[in-house]
C-alpha positions, 0 to 999 in steps of 0.5 A: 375468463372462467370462474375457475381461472380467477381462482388460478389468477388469485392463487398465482397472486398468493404464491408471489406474496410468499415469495416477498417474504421467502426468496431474496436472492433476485435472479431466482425471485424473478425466474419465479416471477416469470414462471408465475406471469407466463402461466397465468397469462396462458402465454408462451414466453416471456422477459422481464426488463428492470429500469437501471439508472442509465438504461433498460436491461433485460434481467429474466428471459424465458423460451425466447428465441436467441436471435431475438434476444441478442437483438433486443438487448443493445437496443434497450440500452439505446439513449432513445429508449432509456427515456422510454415510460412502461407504456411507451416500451411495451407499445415498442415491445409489442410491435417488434413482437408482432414484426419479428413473429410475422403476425403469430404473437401478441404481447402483454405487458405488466408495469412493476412499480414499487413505493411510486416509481416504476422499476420495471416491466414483465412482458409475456407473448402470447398467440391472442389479443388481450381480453381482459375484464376490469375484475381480472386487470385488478387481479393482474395489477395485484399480481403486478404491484406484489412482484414488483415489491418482492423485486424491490426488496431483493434488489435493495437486499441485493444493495446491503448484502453488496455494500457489506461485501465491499466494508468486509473488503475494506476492513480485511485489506487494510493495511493500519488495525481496526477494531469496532466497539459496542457501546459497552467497549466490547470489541465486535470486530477485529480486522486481520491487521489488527491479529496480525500487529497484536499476535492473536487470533481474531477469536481470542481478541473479539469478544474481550473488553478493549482495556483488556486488549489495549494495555499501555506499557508506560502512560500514553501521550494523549486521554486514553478511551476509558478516561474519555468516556469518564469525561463525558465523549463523545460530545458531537459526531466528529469528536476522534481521539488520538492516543500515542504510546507503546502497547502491550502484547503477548509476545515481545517487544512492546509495539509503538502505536498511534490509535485513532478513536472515531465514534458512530452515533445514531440519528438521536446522537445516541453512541452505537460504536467507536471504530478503532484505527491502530498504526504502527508508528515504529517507522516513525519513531525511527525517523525521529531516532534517525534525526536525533542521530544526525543531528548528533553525528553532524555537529561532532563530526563538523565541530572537530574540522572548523575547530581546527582550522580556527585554532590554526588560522587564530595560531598563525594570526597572532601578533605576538610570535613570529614563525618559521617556514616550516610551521607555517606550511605544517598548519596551512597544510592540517587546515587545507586536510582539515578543510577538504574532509569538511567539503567531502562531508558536506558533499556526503550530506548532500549527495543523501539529500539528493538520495532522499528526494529522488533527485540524484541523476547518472550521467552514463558512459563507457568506463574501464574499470580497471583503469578508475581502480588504478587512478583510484589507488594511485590518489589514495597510495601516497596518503598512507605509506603504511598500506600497500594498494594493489588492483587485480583484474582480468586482462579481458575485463569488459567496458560497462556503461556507468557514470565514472564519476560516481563510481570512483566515488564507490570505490574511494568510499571503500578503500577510504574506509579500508584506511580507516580500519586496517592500520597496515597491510595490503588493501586490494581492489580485484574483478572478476567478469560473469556472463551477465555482470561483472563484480568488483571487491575491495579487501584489506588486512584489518580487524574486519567486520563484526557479524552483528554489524553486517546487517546494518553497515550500509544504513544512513548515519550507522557506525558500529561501536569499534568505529565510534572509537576508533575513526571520524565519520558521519556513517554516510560512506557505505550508505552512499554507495550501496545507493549509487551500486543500486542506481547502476543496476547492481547490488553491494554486500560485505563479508565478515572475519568471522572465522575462529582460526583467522580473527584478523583476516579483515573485511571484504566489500563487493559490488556487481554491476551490470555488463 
């Protein structure tokens, strides 16, 4: 080769030493690569094959026909070629070169290897054999050796900038708050759980002291961080703290929370960060409300039953008095109603049970309805003479499908508690026909439903404060019969008596259910 070509050869190879420290972007490093290969070499085209973990892939071509591409890269991911050294493929390369150009090209090929594996292969055509003196293949190992440092650290800056990506992912889709700390407490980051659980911007919580932002309104259950660190955390790797409580935030209410402290040490277990997970615990706290409320309800409600039927059953047994007929049929008769309201409520508790798991099942066929709201209001007519039960439907009122034993349980729930909460008056059970949906209300003539208890009348275990004072009950009528509508299809809603000019035009609770 020409002394002036050397020159060439040793500027191309200062040209890729800039390009390790300038270019990290790999698909514009390698386009530079080859650009830089083919003219060095005088050839015509050329490509670029970098080493995946499971298969050779072609990452940078340039003036190479299509076709010849299209063919050539499912044949690089063949089993059989995955097992292939440089040698081997460039011997490979070189021949279907030579076959597919019918003799016109040649091919050289420079092995890419950095920090002792080989990651790649430049491969350019040329229209000449290979003529190379030990001084130029120096040259063009040199070259060789920079590029395949340059492609390195793009491809590993390619991994960071990736695995950066896929954290940024993580902490964005979280659904619990996180924060990462310095060393100092210093709140680094703050995903946009934890802005949207606290109340401020991602600028105004980074930035501040953590006991500037976690602020407890009543002692926690648990050390809290700055106590912890007082006392000498975190002593090993896996030492994470867990404090519950109630936080602080700039707009009421207070948040209850459960924050996990994980430290992050380095290779000489030297603390770098604590990453912070905060989770909202008022589903929770709900739940143990709810099972305070259950506990509560249920041993009133049961007490009251078995009370009385052992007060009548130890009455009727006592040696002492001898009674009549009639008070004998009087007490059996307050221990069977007494017994029965038992069994509808433990009926009532399992059925929410069953809710709960998932395990309450439908048995479905044609039901009239009209026909069940009759038989309904037939059972419950000749338990209060002061009502009157009417039903109101359409002579065309269509058959749906539904389980009838279920939706007698409905109905009986609502005009059950209609009972309850009109002394007196007409209690209705009308239809009307949709196109798509047929819909079924129970109305009376009592007091009504306040507004403020129209959110939460079909809630497990909820009684409004008139109905604690008022009636019996476990608060699992609506609740179960919001849960068997559901289950047909359909969805359950009250109206309230809310109107100034007619306080006592009492409560309305519908139903639909599919046609």
């Amino acid at each position: 080769m020409l002394p002036d070509f050397r020159v060439r050869q040793r500027d191309y190879l200062l040209e890729i030493s800039r390009m390790l420290t300038q270019e990290l972007d790999l698909e514009k490093l390698l386009a530079r690569i080859l650009r830089v290969s083919i003219e060095m070499l005088a050839g015509q085209a050329g490509l670029i094959a970098l080493k995946q973990p499971d298969a050779w892939s072609v990452s940078a071509a340039h003036n190479i026909a299509p076709a010849f591409l299209s063919y050539l890269t499912p044949l690089l991911a063949e089993e059989v070629v995955r097992e292939l050294d440089v040698r081997e493929l460039n011997r490979m390369l070189k021949e279907l070169t030579y076959t597919a150009s019918t003799g016109l090209l040649n091919g050289t090929g420079l092995p890419l290897a950095a920090h002792g594996q080989v990651i790649g292969v430049i491969f350019i055509f040329r229209n000449y054999a290979d003529l190379f003196t030990p001084n130029d293949r120096v040259l063009l190992q040199s070259f060789a050796d920079q590029a395949a440092i340059a492609v390195f650290n793009a491809q590993l800056y390619g991994q960071v900038s990736y695995e950066k990506q896929r954290l940024d992912a993580l902490l964005d889709s979280a659904a619990d708050g996180i924060l990462i700390l310095d060393t100092e407490q210093v709140i680094e980051r703050c995903n946009p759980a934890f802005e949207k659980l606290y109340g401020l911007a991602r600028d105004e919580i980074v930035g501040k002291k953590h006991n500037a932002i976690i602020q407890w309104k009543k002692e926690p259950q648990g050390k809290t961080l700055e106590e912890s660190v007082e006392s000498g955390w975190p002593l090993t790797p896996n030492a994470t703290l867990y404090v519950e409580g109630d936080m602080e935030r700039p707009l009421p209410p207070h948040l209850p929370v459960g924050i996990t402290y994980a430290p992050l040490l380095s290779s000489e277990n030297k603390l770098r960060n604590v990453i912070v997970s905060v989770r909202d615990i008022t589903h929770f706290r709900t739940a143990d409300q709810l099972k305070a409320t259950f506990i509560s309800i249920v041993s009133h409600e049961l007490r009251t039953p078995v009370a009385l039927i052992k007060g009548y059953a130890s009455t009727l047994r006592r040696n002492d008095a001898k009674w009549d007929k009639a008070t004998i049929s009087d007490s059996l008769a307050v221990i069977e109603e007494e017994a029965d309201r038992l069994s509808k409520m433990i009926d009532d508790l399992l059925d929410a049970s069953r809710l709960q798991a998932g395990g309450l099942s439908l048995n479905q066929a044609d039901v009239a309805v009209p026909s069940l709201a009759l038989r309904v209001s037939e059972r419950f007519a000749v338990q209060s003479p002061k009502h009157h039960i009417v039903t109101d439907f359409p002579a065309n009122f269509p058959v749906i499908l539904g389980d009838e034993n279920r939706l007698e349980q409905v109905l009986s729930n609502l005009v059950s508690n209609s009972l309850k909460y009109a002394s007196k008056g007409e209690i209705k059970i009308s239809g009307t026909v949709r196109p798509e949906q047929v819909i079924v209300c129970v109305s009376d003539e009592g007091t009504g439903i306040e507004a403020k208890d129209l959110p939460h009348i079909f809630d497990r275990f909820y009684r409004s404060t008139n109905a604690v004072k008022q009636t019996k009950g476990a608060g699992l009528g609506l609740y179960l019969a919001r849960a068997l509508v559901e289950a047909h299809g359909g969805r359950i809603w009250a109206d309230a008596s809310t109107n100034s000019a007619k306080p006592d035009s009492g409560a309305r609770i519908c139903f639909s259910l599919p046609r």
